[in-house]
C-alpha positions as CSV (number, residue, x, y, z in Angstrom):
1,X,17.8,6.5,4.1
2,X,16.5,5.6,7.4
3,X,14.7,2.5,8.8
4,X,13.3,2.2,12.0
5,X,11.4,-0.6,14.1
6,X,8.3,0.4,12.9
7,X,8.8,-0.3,9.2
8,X,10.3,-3.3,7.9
9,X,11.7,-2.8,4.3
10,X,10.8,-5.4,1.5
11,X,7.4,-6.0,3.4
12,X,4.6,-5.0,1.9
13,X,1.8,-2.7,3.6
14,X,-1.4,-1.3,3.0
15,X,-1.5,2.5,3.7
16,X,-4.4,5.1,4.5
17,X,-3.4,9.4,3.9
18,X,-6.1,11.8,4.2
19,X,-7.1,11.1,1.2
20,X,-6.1,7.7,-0.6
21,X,-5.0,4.0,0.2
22,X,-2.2,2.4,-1.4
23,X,-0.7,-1.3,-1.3
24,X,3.1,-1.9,-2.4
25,X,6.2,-3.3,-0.8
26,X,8.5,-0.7,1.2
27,X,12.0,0.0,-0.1
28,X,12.8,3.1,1.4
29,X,12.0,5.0,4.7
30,X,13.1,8.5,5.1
31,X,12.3,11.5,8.2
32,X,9.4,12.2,5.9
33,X,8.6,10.0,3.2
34,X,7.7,6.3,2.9
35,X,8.6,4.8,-1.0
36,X,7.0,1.9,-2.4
37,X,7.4,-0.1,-5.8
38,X,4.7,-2.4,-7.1
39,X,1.9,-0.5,-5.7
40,X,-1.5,0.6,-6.3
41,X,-3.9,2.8,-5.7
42,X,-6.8,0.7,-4.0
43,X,-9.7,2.8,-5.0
44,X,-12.6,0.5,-3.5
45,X,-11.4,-1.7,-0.9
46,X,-14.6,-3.6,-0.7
47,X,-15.6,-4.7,3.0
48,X,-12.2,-3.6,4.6
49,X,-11.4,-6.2,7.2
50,X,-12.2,-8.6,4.7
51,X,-10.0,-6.9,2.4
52,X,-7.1,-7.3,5.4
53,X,-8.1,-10.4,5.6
54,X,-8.8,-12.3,2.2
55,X,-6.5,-10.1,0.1
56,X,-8.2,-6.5,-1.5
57,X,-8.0,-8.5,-5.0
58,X,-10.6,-10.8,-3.9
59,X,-13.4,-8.7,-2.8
60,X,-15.9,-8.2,-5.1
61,X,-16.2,-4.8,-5.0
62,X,-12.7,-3.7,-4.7
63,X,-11.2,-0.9,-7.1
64,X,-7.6,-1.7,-7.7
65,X,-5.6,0.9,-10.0
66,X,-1.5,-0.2,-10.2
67,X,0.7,2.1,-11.2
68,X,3.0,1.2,-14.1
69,X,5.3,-1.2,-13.8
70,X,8.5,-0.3,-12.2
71,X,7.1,2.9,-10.8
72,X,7.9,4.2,-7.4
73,X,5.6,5.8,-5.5
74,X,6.1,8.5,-2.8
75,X,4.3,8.9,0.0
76,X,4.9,12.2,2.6
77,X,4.7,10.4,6.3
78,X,2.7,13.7,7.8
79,X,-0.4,12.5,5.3
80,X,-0.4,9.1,6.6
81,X,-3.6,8.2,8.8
82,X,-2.4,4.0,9.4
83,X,-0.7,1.6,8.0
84,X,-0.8,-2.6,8.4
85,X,1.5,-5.1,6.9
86,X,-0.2,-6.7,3.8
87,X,0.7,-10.3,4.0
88,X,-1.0,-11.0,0.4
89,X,0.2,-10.5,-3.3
90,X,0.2,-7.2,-4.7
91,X,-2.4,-6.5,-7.2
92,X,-1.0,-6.4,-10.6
93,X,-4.3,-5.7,-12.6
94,X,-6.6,-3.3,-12.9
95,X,-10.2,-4.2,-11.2
């Protein structure tokens, strides 16, 4: 396991690959893989800055799918577009 200045374990960020967005809180950071526990898959994120803003929970139009409890989700760092700090609770229901 490596960490870096970049990524600050037991934060939580929101993440855009080529082809999805997750939320979760970071517990792991290796050469090519980010992993995250208490995440979801943000189908919808509703008006995006808002989202960054407010919170993707409370945009009315937001699609939140979280994965089952006590998952861990794997993310390979070459599919990863950006990625901000979250500073809001993680979704925990489906929307």
């Amino acid at each position: 396991m490596k960490t870096n200045k970049v990524w600050e374990l037991g934060k939580n960020y929101l993440i855009r690959t080529v082809t999805h967005i997750q939320v979760g809180k970071l517990v792991c950071v290796t050469d090519k893989e980010l992993v995250l526990e208490k995440a979801s898959w943000i189908a919808d994120t509703g008006r995006f800055m808002n989202a960054l803003r407010d919170g993707i929970g409370k945009q009315a139009d937001s699609e939140i799918e979280p994965f089952p409890e006590k998952s861990r989700v794997i993310i390979g760092r070459d599919s990863i577009i950006d990625a901000v700090r979250y500073d809001h609770e993680l979704p925990t229901e489906q929307k």
